[in-house]
Backbone as a printed PyTorch tensor [residue, N CA C, xyz], in Angstrom:
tensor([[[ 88.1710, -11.0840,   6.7000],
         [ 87.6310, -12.1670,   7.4120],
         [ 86.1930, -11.9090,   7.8240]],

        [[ 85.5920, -11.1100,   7.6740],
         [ 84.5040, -10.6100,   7.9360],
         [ 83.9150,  -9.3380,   8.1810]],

        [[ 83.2610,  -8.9380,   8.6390],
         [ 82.4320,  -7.6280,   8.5150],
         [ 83.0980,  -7.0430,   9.9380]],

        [[ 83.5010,  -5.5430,   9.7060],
         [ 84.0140,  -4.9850,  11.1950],
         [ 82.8920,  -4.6930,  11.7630]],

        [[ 83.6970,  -3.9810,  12.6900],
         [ 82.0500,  -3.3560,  13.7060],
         [ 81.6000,  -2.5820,  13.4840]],

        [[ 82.3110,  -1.5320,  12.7130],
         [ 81.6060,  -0.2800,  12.4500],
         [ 80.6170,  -0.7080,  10.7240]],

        [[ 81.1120,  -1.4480,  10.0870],
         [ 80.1650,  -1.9540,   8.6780],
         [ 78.6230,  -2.6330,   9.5950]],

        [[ 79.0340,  -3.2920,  10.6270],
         [ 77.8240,  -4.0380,  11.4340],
         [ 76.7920,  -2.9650,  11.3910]],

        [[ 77.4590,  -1.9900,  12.4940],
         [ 76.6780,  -0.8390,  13.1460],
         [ 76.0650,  -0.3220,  11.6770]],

        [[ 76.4570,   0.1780,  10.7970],
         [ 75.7750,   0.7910,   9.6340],
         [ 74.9860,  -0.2070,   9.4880]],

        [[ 75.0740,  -1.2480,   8.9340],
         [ 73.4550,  -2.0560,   8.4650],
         [ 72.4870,  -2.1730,   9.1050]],

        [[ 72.5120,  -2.0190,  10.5080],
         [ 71.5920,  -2.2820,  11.6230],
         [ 70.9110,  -1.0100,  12.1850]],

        [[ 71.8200,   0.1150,  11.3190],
         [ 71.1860,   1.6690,  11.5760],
         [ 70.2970,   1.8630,  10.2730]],

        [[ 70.8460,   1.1280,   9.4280],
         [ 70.1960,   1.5630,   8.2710],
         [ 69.1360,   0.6080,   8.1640]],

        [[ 68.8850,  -0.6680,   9.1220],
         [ 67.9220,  -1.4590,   9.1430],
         [ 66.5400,  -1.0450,  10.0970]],

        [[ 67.4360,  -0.4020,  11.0200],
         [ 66.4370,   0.5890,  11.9470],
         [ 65.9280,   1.5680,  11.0510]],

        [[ 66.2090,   2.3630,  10.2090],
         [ 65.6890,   3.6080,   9.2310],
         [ 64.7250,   2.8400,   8.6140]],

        [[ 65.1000,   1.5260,   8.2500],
         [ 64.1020,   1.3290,   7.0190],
         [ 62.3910,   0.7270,   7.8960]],

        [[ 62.5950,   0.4730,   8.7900],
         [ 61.5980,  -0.1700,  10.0180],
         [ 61.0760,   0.7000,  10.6920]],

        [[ 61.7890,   2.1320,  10.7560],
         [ 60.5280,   3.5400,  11.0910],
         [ 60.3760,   4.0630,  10.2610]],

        [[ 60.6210,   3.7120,   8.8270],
         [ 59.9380,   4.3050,   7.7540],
         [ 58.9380,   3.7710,   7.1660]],

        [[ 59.0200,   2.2760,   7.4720],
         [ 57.9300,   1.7980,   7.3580],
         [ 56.6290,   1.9770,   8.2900]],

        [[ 56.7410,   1.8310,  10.1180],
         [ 56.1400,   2.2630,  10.8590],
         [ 55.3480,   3.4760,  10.4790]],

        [[ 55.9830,   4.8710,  10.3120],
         [ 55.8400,   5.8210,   9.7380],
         [ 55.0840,   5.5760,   8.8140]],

        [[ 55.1450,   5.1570,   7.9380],
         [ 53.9950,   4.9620,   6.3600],
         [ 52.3900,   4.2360,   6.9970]],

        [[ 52.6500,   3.0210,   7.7890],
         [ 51.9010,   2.5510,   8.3310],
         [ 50.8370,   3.4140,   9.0340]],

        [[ 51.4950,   4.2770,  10.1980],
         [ 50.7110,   5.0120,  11.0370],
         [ 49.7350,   6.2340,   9.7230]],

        [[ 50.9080,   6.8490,   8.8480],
         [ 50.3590,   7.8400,   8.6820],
         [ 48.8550,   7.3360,   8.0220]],

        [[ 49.3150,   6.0770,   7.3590],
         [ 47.7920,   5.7140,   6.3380],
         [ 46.4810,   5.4440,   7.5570]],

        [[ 46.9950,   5.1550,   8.5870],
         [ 45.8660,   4.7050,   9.6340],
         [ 45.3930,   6.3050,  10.2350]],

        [[ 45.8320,   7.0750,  10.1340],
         [ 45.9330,   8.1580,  10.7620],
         [ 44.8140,   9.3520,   9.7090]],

        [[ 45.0980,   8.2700,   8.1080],
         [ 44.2530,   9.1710,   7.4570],
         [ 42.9320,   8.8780,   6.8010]],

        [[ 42.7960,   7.3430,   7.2310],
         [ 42.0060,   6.2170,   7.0460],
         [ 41.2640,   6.8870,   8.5320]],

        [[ 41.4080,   7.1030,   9.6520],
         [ 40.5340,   7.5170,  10.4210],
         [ 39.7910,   8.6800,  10.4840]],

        [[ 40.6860,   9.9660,   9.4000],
         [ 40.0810,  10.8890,   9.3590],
         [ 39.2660,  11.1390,   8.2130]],

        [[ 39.5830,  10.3160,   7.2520],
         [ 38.2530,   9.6660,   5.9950],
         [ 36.8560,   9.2100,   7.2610]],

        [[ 37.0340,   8.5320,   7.9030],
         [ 36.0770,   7.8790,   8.5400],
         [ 35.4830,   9.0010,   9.1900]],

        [[ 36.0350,   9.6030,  10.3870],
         [ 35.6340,  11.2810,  10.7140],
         [ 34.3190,  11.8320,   9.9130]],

        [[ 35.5530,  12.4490,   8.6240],
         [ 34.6170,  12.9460,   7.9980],
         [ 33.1220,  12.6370,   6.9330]],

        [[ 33.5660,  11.2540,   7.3570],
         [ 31.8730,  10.6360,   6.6380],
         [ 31.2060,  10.1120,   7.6050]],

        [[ 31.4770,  10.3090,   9.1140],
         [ 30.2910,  10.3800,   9.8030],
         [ 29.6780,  11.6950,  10.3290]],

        [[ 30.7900,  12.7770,  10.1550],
         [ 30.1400,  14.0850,  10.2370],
         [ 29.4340,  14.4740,   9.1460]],

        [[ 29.5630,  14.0480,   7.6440],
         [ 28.5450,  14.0440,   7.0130],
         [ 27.3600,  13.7290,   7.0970]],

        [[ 27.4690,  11.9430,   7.0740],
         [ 25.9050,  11.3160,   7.3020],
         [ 25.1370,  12.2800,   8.8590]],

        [[ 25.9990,  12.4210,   9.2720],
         [ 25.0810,  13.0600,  10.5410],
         [ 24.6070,  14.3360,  10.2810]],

        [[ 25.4440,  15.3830,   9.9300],
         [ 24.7920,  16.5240,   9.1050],
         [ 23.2780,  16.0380,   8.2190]],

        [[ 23.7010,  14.7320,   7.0560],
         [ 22.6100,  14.9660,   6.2000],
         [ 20.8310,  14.2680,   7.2930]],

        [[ 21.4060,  13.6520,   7.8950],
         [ 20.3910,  13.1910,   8.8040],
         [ 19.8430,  13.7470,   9.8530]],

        [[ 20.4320,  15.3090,  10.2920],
         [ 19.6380,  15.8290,  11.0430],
         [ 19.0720,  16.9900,  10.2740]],

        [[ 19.1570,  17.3930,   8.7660],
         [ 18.8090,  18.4470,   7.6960],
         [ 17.7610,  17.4850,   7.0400]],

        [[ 17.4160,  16.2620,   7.0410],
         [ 16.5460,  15.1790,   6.3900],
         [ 14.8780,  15.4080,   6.4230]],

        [[ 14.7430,  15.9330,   5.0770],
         [ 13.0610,  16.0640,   5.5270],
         [ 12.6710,  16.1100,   4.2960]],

        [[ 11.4150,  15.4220,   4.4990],
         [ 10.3560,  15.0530,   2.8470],
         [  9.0650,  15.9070,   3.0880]],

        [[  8.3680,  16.2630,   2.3780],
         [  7.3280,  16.8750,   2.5110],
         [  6.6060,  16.6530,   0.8520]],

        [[  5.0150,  16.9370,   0.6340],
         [  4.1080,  16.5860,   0.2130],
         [  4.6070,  15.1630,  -1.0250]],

        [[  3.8810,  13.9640,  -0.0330],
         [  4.0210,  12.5950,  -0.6530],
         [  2.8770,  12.6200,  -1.5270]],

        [[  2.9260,  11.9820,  -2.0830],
         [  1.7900,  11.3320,  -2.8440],
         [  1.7590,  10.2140,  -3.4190]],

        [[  0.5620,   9.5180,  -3.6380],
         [  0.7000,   8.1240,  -4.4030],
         [ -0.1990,   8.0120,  -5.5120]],

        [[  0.2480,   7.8740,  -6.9100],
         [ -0.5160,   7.9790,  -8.4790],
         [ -0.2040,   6.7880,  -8.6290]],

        [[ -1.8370,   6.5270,  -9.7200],
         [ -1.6080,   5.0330, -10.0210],
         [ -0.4780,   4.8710, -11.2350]],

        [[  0.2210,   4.0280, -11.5290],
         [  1.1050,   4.0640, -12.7760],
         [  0.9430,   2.7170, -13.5200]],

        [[  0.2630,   2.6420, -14.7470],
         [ -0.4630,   1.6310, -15.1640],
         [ -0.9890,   0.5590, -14.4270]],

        [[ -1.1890,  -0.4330, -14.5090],
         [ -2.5710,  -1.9030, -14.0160],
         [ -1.7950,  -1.9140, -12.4260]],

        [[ -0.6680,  -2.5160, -12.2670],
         [ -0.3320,  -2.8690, -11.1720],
         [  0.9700,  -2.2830, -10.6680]],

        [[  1.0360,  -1.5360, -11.0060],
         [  1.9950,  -0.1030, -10.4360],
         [  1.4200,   1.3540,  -9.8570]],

        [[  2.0020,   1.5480,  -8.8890],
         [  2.2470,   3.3400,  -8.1100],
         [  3.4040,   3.7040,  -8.4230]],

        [[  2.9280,   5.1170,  -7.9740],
         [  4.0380,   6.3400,  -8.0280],
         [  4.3610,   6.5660,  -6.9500]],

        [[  5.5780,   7.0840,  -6.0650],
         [  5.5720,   7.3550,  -4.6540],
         [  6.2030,   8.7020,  -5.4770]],

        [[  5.3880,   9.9140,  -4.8000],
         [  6.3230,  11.4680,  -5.4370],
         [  6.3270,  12.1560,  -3.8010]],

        [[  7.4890,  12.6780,  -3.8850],
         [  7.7400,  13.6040,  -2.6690],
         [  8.5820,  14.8310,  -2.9490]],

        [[  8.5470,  15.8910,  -2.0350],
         [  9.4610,  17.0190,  -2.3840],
         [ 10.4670,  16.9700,  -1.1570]],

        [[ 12.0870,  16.7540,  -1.8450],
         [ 12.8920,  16.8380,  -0.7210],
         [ 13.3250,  17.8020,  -0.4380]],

        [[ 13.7240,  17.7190,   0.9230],
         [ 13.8520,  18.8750,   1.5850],
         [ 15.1440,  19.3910,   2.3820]],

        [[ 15.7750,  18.0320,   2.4420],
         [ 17.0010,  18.4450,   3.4710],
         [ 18.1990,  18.7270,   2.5880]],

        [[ 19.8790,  18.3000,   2.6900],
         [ 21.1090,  18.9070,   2.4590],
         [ 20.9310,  17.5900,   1.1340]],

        [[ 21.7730,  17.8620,   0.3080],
         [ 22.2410,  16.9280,  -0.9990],
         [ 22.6630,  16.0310,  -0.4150]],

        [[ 22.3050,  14.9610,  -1.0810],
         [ 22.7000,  13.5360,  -0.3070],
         [ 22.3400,  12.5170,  -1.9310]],

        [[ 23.4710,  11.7550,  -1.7460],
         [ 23.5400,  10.4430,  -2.8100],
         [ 21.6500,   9.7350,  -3.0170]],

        [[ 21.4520,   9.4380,  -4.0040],
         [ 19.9720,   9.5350,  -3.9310],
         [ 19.5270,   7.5330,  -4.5340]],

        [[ 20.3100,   7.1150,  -3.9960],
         [ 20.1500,   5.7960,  -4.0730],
         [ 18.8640,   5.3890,  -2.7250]],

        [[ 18.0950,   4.3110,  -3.1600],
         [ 16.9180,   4.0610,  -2.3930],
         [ 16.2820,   2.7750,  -2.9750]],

        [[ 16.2690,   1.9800,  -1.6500],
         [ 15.6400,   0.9850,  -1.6240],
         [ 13.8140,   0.8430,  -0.9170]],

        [[ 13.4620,  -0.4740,  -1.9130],
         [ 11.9140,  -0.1060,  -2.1420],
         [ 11.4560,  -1.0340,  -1.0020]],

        [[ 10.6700,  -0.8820,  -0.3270],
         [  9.9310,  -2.4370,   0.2560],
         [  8.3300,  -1.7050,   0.4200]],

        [[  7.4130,  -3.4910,   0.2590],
         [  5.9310,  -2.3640,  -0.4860],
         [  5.5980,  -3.9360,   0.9490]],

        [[  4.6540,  -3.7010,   1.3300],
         [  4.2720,  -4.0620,   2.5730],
         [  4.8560,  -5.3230,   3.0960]],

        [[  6.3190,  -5.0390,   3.6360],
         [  7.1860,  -5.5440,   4.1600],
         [  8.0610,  -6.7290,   2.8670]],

        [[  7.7660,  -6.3060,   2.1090],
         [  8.9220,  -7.6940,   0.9570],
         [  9.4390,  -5.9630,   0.0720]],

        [[ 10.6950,  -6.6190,  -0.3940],
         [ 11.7870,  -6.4960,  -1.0320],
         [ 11.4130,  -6.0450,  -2.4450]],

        [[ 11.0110,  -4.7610,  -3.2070],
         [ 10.7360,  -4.5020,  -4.3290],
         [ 11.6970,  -4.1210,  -5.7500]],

        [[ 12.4880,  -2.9550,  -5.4950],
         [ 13.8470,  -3.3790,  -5.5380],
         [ 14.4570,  -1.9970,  -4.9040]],

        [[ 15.6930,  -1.3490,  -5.7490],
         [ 16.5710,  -0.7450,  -5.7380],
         [ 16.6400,   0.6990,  -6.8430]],

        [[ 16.1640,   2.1270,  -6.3790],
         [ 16.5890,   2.8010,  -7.5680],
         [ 17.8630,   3.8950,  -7.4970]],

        [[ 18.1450,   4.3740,  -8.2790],
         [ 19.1160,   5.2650,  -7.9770],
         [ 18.6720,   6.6490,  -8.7320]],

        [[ 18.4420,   7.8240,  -8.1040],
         [ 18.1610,   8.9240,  -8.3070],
         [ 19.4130,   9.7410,  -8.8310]],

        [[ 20.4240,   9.0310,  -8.9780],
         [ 21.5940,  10.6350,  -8.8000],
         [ 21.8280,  10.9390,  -7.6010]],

        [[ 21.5910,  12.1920,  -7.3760],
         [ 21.5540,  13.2000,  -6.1190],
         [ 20.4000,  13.2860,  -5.8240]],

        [[ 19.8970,  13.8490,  -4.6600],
         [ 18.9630,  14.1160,  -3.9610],
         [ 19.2580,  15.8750,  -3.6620]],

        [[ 18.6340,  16.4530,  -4.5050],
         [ 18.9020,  17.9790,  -4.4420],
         [ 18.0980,  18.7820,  -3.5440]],

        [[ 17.5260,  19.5510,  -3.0030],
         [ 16.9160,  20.3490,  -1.8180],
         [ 16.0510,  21.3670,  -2.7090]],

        [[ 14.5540,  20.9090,  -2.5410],
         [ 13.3830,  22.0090,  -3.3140],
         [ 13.1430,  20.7930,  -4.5130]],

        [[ 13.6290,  19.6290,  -4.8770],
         [ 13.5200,  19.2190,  -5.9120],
         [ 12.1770,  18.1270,  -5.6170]],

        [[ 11.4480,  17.4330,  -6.8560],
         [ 10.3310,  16.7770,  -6.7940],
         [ 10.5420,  15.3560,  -7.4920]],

        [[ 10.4820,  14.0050,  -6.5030],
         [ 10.9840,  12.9690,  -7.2060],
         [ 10.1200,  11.9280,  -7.1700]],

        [[ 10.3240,  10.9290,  -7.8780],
         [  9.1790,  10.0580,  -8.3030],
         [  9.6060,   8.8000,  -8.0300]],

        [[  9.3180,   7.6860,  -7.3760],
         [  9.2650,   6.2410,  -7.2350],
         [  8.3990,   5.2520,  -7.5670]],

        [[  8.8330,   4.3890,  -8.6050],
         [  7.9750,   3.5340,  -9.1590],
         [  8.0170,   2.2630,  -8.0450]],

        [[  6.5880,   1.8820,  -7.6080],
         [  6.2040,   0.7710,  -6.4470],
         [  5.7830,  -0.4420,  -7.4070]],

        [[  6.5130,  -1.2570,  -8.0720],
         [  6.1800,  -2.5180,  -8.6660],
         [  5.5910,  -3.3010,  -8.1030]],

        [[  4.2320,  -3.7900,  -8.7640],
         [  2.6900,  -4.2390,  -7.7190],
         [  2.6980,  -3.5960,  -6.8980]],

        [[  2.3940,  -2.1020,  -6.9550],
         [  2.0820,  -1.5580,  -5.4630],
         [  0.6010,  -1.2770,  -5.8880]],

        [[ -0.5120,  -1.3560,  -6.9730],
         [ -0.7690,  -0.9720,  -6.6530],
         [ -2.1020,  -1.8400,  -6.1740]],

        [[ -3.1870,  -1.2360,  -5.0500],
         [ -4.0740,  -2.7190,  -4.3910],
         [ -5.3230,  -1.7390,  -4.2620]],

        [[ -6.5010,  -1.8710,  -5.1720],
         [ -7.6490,  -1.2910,  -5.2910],
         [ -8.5550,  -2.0870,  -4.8350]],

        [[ -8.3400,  -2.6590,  -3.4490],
         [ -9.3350,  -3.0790,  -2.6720],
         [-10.0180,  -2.0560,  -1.6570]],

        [[ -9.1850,  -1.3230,  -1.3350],
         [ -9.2500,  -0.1190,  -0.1250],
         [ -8.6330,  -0.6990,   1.1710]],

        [[ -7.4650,  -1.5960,   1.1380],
         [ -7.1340,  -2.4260,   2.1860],
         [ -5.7910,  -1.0690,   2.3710]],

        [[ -5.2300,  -1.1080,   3.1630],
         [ -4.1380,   0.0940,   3.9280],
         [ -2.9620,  -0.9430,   3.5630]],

        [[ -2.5330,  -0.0700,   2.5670],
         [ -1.0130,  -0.8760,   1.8660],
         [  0.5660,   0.3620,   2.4360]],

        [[  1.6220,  -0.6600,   2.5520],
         [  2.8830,   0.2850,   3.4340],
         [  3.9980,  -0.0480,   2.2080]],

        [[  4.8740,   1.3290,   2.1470],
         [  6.0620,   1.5030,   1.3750],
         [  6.9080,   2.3430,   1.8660]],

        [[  7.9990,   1.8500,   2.5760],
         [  9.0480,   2.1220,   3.0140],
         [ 10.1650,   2.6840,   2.3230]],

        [[ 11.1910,   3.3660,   1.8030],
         [ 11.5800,   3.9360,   1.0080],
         [ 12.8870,   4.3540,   2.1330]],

        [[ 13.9810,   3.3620,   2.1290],
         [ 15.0060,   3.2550,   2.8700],
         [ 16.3960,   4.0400,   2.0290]],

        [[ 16.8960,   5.0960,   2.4610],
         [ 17.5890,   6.0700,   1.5510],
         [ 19.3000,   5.6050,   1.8170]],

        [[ 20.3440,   6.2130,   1.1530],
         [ 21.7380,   5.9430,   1.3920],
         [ 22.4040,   6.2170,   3.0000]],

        [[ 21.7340,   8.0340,   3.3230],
         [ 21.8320,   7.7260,   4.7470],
         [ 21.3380,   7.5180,   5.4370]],

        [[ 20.8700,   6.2070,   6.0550],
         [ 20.2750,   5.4200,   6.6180],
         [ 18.8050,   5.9170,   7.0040]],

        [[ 18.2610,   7.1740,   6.3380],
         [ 16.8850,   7.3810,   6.8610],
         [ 15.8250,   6.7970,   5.8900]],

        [[ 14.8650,   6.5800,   6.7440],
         [ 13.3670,   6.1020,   5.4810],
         [ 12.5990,   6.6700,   5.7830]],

        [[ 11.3100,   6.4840,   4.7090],
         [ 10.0400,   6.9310,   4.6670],
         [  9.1670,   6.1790,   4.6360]],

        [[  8.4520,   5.9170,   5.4020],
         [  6.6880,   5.2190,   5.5090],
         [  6.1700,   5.8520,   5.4550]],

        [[  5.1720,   5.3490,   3.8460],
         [  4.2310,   5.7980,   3.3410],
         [  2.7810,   5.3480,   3.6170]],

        [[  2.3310,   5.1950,   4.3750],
         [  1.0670,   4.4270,   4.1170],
         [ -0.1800,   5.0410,   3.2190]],

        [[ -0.6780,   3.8520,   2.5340],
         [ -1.8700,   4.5260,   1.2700],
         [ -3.0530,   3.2740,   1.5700]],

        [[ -3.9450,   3.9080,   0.7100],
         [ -5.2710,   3.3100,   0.3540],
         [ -5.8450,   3.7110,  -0.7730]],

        [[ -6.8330,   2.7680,  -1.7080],
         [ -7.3040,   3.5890,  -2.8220],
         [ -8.8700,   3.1760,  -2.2480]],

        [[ -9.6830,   4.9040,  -2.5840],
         [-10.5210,   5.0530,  -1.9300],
         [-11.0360,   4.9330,  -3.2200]],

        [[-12.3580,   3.7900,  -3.2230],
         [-13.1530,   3.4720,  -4.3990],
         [-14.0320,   4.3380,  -4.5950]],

        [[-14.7800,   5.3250,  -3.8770],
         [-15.5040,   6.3730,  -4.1310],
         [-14.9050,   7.9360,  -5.3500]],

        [[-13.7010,   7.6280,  -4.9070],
         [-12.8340,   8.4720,  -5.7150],
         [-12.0480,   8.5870,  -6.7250]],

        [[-11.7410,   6.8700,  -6.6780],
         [-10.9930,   6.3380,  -7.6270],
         [ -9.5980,   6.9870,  -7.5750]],

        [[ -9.1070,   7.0930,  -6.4270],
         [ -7.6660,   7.8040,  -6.3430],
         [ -7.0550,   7.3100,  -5.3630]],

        [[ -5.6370,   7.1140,  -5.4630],
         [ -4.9780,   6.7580,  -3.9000],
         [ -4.4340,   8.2870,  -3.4030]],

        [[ -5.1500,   7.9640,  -1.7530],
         [ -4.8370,   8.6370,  -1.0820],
         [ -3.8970,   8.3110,  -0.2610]],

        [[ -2.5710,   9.0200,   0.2090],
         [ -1.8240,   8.9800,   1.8240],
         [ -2.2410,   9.0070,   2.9090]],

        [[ -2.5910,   8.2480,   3.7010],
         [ -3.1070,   7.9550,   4.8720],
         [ -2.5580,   8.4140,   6.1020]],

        [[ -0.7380,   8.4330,   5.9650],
         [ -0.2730,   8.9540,   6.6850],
         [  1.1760,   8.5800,   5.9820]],

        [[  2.3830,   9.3600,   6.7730],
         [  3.8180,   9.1380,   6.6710],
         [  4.6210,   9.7750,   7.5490]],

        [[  5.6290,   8.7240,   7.6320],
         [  6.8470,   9.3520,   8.3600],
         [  7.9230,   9.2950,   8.2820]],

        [[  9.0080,   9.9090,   8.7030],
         [ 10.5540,  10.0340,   8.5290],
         [ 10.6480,   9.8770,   9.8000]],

        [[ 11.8220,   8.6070,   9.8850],
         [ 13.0770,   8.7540,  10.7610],
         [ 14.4030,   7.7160,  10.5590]],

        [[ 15.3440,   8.8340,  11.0180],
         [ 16.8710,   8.5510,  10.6400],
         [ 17.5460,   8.3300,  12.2080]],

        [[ 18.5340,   7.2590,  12.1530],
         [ 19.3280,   7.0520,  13.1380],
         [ 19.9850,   7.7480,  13.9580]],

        [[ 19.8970,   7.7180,  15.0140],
         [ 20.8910,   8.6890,  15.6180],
         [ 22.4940,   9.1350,  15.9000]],

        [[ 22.9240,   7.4440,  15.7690],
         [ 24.1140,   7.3860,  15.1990],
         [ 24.9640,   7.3150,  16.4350]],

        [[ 26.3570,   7.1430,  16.7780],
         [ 27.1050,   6.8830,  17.5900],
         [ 27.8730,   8.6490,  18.2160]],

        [[ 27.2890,   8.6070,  19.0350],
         [ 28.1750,   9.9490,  19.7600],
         [ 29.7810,   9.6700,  20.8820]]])
């Protein structure tokens, strides 16, 4: 005539098992989804306080192109980098890696401006640090010079 009590009790134990095993699966993925997260902000923060460029330069690269060359300096870091040449959108390159002692080159599409007017190229990297470059081409010399530059990276959430 129907289900006894003790057949009840089993489905409802075995309905409870299947509802902390799911719980269980749930937590553990959140549990490891946070420590993915962890460890890629102890990265970016590592590579952003090891972050350093040293001797920039700017070469002309045919009619209306520069070179942006620098030697990096800090920990290996994904070497993707976005361009902006006095404040607009130039594009996007991807280096590979960004290796430590190594010497790399950025092509500035129309960067380049042989008036002697003070032109800016920003060079915004994967972890969130950039570089401002500022240049000029000095007509006496016929060369672009760096005027000045700087690095800085976020500080990030403590």
């Amino acid at each position: 005539m129907g289900f006894s009590v003790s057949a009840s009790a089993v489905i409802i134990f075995i309905s409870f098992l299947m509802a902390a095993s799911t719980l269980y699966i749930a937590w553990d993925n959140a549990y490891t989804d946070v420590q993915a997260a962890q460890e890629y902000w102890y990265e970016m923060s590592l590579s952003r306080l090891h972050f350093n460029i040293d001797n920039v330069s700017v070469i002309a690269s045919g009619t209306s192109d520069v070179n942006i060359t620098f030697r990096y300096l800090g920990q290996s870091i994904s070497g993707g980098i976005t361009i902006l040449h006095n404040g607009n959108y130039v594009s996007t390159v991807d280096l590979g890696y960004l290796i430590p002692d190594n010497n790399y080159t950025v092509t500035v599409t129309n960067g380049a401006d042989t008036s002697g007017s003070t032109n800016y190229v920003l060079l915004g990297f994967d972890n969130g640090c950039t570089l401002l470059v500022s240049y000029y081409y000095n007509t006496t010399s016929s060369k672009y010079v760096v005027a000045d530059y700087a690095i800085q990276c976020p500080m990030g959430v403590s």
